[in-house]
N, C-alpha and C positions, 0 to 999 in steps of 0.2 A: 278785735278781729278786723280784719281786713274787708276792703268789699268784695275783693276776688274770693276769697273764702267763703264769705255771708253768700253770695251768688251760687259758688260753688254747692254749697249746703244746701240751698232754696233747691236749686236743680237737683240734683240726689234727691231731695226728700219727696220732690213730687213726683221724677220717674217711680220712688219704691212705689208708692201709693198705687199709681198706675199698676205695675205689675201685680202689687198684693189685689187690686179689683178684677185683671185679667183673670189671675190665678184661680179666685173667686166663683167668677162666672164662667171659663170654661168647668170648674169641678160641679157646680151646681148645674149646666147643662146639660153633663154627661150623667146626672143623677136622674133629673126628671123628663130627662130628654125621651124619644120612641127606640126602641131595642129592636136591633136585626132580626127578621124573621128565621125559625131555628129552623124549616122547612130547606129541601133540598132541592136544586135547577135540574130542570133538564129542557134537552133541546132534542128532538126527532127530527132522526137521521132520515126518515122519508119525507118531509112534509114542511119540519123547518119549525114548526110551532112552538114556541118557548114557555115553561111550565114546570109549576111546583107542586111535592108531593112532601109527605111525611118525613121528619129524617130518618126514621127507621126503616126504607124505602132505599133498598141498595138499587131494582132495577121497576121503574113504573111502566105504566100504558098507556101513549097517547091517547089523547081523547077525542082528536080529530081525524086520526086515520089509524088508531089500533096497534103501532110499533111498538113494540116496548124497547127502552131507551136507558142507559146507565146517565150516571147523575153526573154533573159537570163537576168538574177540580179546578178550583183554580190556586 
């Protein structure tokens, strides 16, 4: 074998390495990581107050000034 090859080889075989550890550790982060809250946003259209309710919660009631407010889309 060559040393351009042997060189070649070395480098490949450590990039895979790398990735198979990226790979790795993003899947085991996403496993034991914290989970979005399933709760729904809203925002009062009087008052401005930013706040979460139930998701089964199509339209809530501020709690600072009593609007009730549909849930944010994004």
């Amino acid at each position: 074998m060559s040393i351009a090859s042997l060189i070649s080889l070395y480098v490949v075989s450590l990039l895979a390495g790398l990735s198979a550890l990226t790979v790795y550790y993003e899947l085991r982060r996403r496993r034991f990581g914290p989970t979005g809250a399933e709760d729904r946003i809203f925002r009062c259209r009087n008052c401005g107050l930013v706040y979460t309710d139930d998701p089964d919660v199509v339209r809530s009631r501020c709690s600072q000034c009593g609007r009730s407010n549909d849930a944010i889309e994004f």
